[in-house]
C-alpha positions in Angstrom: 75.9 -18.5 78.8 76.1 -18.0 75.2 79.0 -19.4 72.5 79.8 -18.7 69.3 82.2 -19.4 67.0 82.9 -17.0 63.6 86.4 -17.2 61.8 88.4 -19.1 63.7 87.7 -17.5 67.2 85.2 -18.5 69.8 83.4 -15.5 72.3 82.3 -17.2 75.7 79.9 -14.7 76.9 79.0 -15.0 80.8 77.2 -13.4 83.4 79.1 -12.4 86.2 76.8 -12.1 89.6 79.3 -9.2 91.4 79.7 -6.5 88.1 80.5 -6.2 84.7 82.5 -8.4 82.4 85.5 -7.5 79.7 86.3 -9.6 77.1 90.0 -9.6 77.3 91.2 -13.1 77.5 91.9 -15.1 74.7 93.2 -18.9 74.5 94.2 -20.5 71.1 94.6 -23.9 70.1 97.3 -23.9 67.8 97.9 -27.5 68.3 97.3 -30.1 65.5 94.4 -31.5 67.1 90.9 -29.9 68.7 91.5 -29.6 72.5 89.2 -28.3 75.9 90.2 -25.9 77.8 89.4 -27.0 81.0 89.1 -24.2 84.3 90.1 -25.5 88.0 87.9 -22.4 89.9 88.4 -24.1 93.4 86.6 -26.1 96.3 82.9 -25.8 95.9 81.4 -23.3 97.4 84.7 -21.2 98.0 85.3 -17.9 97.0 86.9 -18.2 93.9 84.7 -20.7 92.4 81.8 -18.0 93.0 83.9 -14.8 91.7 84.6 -16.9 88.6 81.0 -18.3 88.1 80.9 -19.9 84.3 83.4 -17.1 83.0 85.6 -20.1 81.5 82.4 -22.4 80.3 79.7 -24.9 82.1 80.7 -26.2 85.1 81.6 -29.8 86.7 81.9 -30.9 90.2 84.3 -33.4 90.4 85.1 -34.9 94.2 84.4 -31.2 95.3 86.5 -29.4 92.7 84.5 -27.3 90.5 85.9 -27.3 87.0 84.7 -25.4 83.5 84.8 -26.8 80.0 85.0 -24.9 76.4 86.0 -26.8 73.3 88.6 -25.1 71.2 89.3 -26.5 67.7 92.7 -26.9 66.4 93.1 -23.7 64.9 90.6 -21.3 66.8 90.7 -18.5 69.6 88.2 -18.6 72.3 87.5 -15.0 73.9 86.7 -15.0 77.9 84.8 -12.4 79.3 86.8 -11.2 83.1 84.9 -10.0 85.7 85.3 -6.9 86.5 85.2 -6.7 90.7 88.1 -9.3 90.1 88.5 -13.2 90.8 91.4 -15.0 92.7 93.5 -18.3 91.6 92.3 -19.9 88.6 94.6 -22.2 86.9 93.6 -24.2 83.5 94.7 -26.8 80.9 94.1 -27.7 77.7 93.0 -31.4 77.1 94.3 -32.9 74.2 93.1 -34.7 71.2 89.2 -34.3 71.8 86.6 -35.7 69.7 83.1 -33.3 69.4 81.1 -33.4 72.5 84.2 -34.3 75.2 84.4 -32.2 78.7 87.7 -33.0 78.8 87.1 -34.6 81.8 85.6 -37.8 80.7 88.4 -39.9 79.1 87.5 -39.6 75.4 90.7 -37.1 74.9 93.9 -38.3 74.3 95.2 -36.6 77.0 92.1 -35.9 79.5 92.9 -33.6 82.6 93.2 -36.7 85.0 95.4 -38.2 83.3 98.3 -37.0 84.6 99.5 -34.5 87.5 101.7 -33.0 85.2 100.1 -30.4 83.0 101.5 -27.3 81.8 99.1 -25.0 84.0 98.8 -21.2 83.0 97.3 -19.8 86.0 95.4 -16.0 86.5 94.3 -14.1 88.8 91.9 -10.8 88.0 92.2 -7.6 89.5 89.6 -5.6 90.5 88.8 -2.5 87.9 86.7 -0.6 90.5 89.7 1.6 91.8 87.5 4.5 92.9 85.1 2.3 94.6 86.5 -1.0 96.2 83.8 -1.8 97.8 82.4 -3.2 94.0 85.3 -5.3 94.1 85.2 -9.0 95.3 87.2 -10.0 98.3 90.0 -11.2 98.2 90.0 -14.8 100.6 93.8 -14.8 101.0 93.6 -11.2 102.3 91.1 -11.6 105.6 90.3 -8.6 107.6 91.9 -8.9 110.8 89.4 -9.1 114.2 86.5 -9.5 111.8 85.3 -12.8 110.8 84.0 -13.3 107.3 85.1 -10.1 105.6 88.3 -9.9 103.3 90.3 -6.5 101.6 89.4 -6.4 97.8 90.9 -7.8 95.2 94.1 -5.3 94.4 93.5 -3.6 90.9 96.3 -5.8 89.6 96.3 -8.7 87.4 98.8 -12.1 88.1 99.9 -14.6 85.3 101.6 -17.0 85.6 103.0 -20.7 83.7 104.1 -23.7 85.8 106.0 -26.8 85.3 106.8 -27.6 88.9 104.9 -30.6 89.0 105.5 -31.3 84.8 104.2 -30.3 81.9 102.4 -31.6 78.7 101.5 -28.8 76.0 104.2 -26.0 75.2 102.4 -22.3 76.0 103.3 -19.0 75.5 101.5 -16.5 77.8 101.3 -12.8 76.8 99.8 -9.7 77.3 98.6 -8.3 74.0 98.8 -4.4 74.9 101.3 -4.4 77.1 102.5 -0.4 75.2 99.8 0.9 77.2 100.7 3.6 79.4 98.1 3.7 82.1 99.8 -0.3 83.2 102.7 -1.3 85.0 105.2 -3.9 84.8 107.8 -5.4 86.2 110.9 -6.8 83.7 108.4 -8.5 81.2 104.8 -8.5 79.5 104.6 -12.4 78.0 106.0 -16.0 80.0 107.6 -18.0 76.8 107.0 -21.6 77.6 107.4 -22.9 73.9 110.5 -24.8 74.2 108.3 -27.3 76.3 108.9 -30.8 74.4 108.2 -33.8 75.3 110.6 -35.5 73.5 113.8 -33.7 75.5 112.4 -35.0 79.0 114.8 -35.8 81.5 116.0 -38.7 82.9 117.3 -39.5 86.4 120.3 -41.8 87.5 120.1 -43.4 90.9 123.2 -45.6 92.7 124.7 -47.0 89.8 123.8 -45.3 87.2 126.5 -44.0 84.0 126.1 -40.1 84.6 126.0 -38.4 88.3 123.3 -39.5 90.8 120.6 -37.1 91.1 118.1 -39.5 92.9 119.1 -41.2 96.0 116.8 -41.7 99.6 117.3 -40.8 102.7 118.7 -43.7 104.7 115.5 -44.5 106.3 113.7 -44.6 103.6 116.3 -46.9 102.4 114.6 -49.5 104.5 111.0 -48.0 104.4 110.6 -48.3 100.7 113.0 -51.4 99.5 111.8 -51.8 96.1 112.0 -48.1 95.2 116.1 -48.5 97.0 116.0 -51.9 95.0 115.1 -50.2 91.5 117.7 -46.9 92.1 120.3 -49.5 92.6 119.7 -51.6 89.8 122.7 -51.4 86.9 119.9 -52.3 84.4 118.5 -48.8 84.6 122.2 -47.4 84.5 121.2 -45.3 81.5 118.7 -43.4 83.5 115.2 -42.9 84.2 113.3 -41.5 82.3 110.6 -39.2 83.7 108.8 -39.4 80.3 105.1 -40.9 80.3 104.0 -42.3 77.2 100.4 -44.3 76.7 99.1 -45.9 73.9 95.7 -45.4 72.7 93.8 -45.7 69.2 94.5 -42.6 67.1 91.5 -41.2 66.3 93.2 -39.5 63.3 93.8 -42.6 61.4 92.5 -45.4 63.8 95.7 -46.7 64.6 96.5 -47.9 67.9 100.2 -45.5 68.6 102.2 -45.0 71.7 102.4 -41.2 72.4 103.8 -39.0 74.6 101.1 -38.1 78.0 103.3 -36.0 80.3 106.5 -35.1 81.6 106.7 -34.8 85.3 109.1 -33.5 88.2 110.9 -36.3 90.0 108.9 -35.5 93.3 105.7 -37.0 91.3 108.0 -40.1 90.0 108.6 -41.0 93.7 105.0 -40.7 95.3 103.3 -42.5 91.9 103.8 -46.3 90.9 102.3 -44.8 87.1 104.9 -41.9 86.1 108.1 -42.7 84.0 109.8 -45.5 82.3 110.2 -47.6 84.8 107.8 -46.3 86.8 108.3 -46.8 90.8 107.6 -50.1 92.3 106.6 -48.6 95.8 104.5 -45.2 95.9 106.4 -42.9 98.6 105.0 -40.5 101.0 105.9 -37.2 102.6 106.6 -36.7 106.1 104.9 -33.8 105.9 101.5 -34.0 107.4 102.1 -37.3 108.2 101.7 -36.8 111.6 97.6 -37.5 111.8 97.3 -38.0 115.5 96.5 -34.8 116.2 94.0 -31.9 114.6 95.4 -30.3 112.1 98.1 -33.2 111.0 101.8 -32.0 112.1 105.3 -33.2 110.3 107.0 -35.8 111.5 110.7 -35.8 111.6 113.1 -35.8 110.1 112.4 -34.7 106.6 111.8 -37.8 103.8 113.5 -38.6 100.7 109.8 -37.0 99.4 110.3 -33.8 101.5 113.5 -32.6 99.9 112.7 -33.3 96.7 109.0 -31.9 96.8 110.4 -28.9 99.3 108.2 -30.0 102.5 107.9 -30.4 105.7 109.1 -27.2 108.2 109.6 -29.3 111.5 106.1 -27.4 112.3 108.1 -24.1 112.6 106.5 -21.2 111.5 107.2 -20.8 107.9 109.7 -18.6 106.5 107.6 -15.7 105.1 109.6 -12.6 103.6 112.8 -10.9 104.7 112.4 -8.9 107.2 111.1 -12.0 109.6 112.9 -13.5 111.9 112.8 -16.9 110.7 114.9 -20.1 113.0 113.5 -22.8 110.4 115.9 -24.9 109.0 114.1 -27.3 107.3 113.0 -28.2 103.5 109.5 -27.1 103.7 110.5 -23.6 105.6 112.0 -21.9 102.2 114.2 -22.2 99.0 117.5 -21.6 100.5 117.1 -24.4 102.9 115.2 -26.8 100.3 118.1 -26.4 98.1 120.9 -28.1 100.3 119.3 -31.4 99.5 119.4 -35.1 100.9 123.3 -34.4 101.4 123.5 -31.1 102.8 125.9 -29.7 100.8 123.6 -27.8 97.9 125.0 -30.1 95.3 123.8 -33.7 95.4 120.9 -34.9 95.5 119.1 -31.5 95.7 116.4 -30.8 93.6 118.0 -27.7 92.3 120.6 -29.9 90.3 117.7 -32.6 88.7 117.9 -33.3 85.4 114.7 -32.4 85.3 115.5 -28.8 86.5 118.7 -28.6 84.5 117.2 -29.4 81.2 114.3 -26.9 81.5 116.7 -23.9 82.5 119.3 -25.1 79.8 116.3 -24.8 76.9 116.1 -21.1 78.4 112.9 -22.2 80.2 112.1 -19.0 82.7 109.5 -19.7 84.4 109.0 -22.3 88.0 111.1 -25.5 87.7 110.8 -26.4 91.1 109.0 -25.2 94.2 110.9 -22.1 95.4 112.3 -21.2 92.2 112.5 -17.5 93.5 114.0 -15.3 90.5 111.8 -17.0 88.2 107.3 -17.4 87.1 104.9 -15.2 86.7 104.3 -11.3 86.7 101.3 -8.9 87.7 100.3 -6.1 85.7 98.9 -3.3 87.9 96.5 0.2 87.5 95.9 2.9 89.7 93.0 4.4 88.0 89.5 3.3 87.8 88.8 0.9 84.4 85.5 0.1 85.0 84.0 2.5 82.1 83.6 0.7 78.8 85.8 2.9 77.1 88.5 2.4 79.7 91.8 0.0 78.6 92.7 -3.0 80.8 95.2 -5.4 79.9 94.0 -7.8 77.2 96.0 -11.7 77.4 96.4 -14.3 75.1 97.2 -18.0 75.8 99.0 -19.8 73.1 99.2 -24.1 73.0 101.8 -25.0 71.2 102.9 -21.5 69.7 105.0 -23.3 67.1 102.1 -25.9 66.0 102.6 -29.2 65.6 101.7 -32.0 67.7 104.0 -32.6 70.7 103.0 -36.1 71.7 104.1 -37.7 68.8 107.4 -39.5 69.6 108.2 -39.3 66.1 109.2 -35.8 65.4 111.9 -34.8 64.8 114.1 -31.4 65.0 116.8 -29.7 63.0 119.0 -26.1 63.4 117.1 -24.1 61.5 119.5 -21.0 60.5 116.7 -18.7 59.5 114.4 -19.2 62.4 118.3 -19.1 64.6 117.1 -22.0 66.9 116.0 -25.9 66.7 112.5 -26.3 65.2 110.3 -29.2 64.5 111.7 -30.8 60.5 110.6 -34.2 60.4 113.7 -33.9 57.8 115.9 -33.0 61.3 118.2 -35.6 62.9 117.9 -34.9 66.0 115.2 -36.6 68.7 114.3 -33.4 70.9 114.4 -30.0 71.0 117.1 -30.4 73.8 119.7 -33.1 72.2 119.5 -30.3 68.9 120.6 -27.3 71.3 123.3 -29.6 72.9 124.6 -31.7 69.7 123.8 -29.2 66.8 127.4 -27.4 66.1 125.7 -23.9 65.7 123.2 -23.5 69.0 125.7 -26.1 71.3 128.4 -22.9 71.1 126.1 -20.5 72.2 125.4 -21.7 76.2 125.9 -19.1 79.0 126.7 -19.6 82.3 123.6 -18.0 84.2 123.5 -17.6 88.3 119.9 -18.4 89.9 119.5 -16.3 93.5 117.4 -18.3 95.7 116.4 -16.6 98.7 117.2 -17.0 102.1 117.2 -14.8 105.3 120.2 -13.2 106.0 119.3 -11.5 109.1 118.6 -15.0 110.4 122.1 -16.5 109.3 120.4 -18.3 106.7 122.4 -16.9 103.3 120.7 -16.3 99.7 121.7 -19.2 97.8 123.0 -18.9 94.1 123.1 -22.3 91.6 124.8 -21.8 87.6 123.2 -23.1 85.2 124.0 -23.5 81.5 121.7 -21.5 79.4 121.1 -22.1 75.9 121.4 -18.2 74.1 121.3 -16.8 77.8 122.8 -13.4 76.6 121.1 -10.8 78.4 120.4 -12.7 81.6 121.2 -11.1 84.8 125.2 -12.5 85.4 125.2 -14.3 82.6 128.9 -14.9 81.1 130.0 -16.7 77.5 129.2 -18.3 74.9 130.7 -21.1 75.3 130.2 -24.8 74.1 127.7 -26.7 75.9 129.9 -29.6 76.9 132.7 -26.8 78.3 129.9 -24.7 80.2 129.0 -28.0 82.1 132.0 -29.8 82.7 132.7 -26.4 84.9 129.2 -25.4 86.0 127.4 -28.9 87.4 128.5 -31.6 89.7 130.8 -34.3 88.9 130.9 -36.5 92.0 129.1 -39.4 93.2 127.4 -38.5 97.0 128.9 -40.9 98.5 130.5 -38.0 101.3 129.8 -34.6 101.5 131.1 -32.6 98.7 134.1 -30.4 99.4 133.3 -27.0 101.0 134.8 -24.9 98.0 132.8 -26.8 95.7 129.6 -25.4 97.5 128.0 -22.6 95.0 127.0 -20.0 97.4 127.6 -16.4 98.0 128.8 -16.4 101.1 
């Protein structure tokens, strides 16, 4: 593998054993400080982790997961080099902070890739260029070829992209395809994922049993029992402010050698219930799923009923057959099975305590975050950009992608920035002169943006030929003109005094209350 760096922009050059390469995928650091991108290819020896060879930089095994490593200076591009006969389900992160000489991987980054579940993961699949013939192309594992063991279809002559924050996120990231006017591609509705209102600063916070703004964490009541001191905390009145799902560290800066607190990660409330290290206070008692917990038998089943864990992490199908598309007849009624059934929550009634009405969910969708929020976020995430002729000649286009960290610059885990309305730009930016602590208290408090909120309907799927309706949940959008069903402006405050729910769970809510479309 060769590297070098001229101008500002790395070229990782690597050999591919199954074809030719393309370089046509870039990732800058536009962050204040150097980073490493670091790869997740897969289990070793799996497919993927062979299709993607050292495309993304040296490899480490790391308790069976093979992961690569290239440093990226704050500032500088690094060009990858796609195979062409396609590989499947890479995902990657950038670790933060990095002095000369880290993997990312071996705690000398501020914010190292095990520190924290929550990452902001851009994720990619590569399609297969060989159109004329497949048989160059490398199989595709998810895709086996029925009644014959060991041999898969190709990889489809389409490329996937994709941003997620359903477990959290760290770095903001904007995700684009960089000739998305050629004609010889198709879309769908879109050619980049915009991730760059991602701050660290506006993370949510949660309110269990006595807290000053509507519960949106409660338990199950046996988990009530199983897990006191996670029941104890939720009840507590001294966290009646929230909280927070915000976690911060404090290590020596290596800017200034100062020891600072700074922000590591935001993360989904799932990951505050099944860690004792996530958010501020963190959980006294780490919580499990019911799903899989079953370990009696070979492979694990789910034991019922569905946990506090299950409905907020969307698992657990009763060991039904899982809700696939459609056109399936589908009898499973459980969190795990789909989003429509996920989405009635701990209470049943699609309001409380389901993960669709988080704060962690709300906030993202109300900084016009469209991408995954939570687990069967249907109408929103990635995209595929296809062909259907052959692109393997050097002089033949394929799409071309850029990965942005922080698209705005800055550095994000500072808890000392601040924003300000910034008439020009026509949205909050970072102004250390601003008054405002986040990105999202600006939006929400700032006269101009806070009378510019929409109210916009997410469709989560269901299967209506199995009695088991599509399920639709308003949100308040910040500048959410243009969304499908969208309706305003309006002020914030207005848009969710009508849009989110008021009540405490302590019944079910009233049936006219439900937001469905039945």
């Amino acid at each position: 593998m060769l590297s070098t760096c001229l101008l500002g922009c790395c070229v990782i050059l690597a050999g591919d054993a199954y074809g030719q390469t393309r370089p046509r995928f870039h990732v800058k650091n536009n962050c204040a400080r150097d980073g490493v991108l670091v790869f997740n290819a897969g289990q070793a020896g799996s497919m993927p982790v062979t299709q993607w060879g050292t495309t993304f930089g040296p490899t480490t095994t790391i308790s069976g997961i093979v992961y690569s490593s290239t440093r990226i200076p704050a500032g500088q591009t690094a060009t990858f080099n796609l195979p062409l006969a396609g590989a499947v389900s890479g995902n990657m992160v950038l670790a933060y902070g990095c002095p000369e000489g880290s993997t990312g991987l071996d705690g000398q980054c501020l914010i190292n890739f095990q520190d924290t579940t929550s990452h902001t993961i851009p994720e990619i699949t590569a399609g297969c260029a060989y159109v004329t013939n497949t048989g160059l192309c490398n199989g595709n594992p998810g895709a086996p070829i029925p009644s014959q063991p060991g041999q898969y279809y190709p990889i489809a002559p389409q490329d996937s992209i994709d941003v997620s924050a359903v477990n959290g996120y760290t770095l903001p990231v904007y995700f684009n395809v960089t000739n998305a006017n050629h004609t010889d591609f198709q879309y769908g509705d879109r050619s980049a994922i915009d991730t760059s209102m991602l701050d660290l600063a506006s993370c949510a916070k949660e309110y269990g049993y006595n807290g000053d703004k509507p519960q949106t964490i409660g338990l199950v009541s046996e988990d009530k029992t199983i897990y006191p001191s996670t029941y104890a905390l939720l009840n507590n009145p001294a966290y009646k402010s929230g909280i927070s799902m915000t976690t911060m560290m404090t290590k020596v800066d290596p800017l200034d050698n100062q020891s600072k607190s700074f922000f590591l990660s935001c993360s989904h409330p799932k990951f505050w219930l099944t860690s004792n290290s996530i958010g501020n206070p963190p959980n006294p008692q780490i919580m499990a799923q019911n799903a899989d917990a079953d370990t009696s038998v070979t492979p694990p089943k789910d034991k019922l009923p569905p946990n506090t864990v299950d409905w907020y992490g969307c698992s657990n199908h009763g060991n039904q057959p899982i809700c696939v598309d459609s056109s399936t007849e589908c009898t499973c009624t459980y969190p795990g099975c789909r989003g429509a059934q996920c989405s009635k929550g701990i209470m049943g009634n699609y309001r409380n305590l389901s993960v669709v009405y988080t704060n962690y969910v709300r906030t993202l969708k109300e900084t016009r975050y469209l991408a995954y929020t939570w687990s069967y976020d249907d109408a929103q995430g990635g995209f595929g950009v296809a062909w259907n002729t052959d692109r393997s000649a050097p002089d033949a286009a394929l799409p071309d992608y850029q990965v942005t960290f922080c698209p705005d610059g800055g550095d994000p885990i500072l808890p000392s920035q601040k924003w300000a309305y910034s008439a020009s730009a026509g949205n909050c930016v970072a102004d250390n002169a601003g008054t405002y602590a986040s990105y999202h208290e600006c939006l929400t408090t700032d006269a101009t943006p806070k009378a510019q909120f929409y109210v916009v309907p997410d469709v989560i799927l269901g299967f209506p030929n199995a009695s088991i309706p599509n399920r639709t949940f308003n949100y308040c959008v910040w500048n959410g003109a243009g969304l499908t069903g969208a309706t305003g402006p309006m002020d914030y405050t207005v848009c969710a005094a009508q849009t989110y729910p008021a009540s405490m769970p302590n019944a079910m809510a009233p049936e006219f209350l439900l937001l469905t479309n039945q």
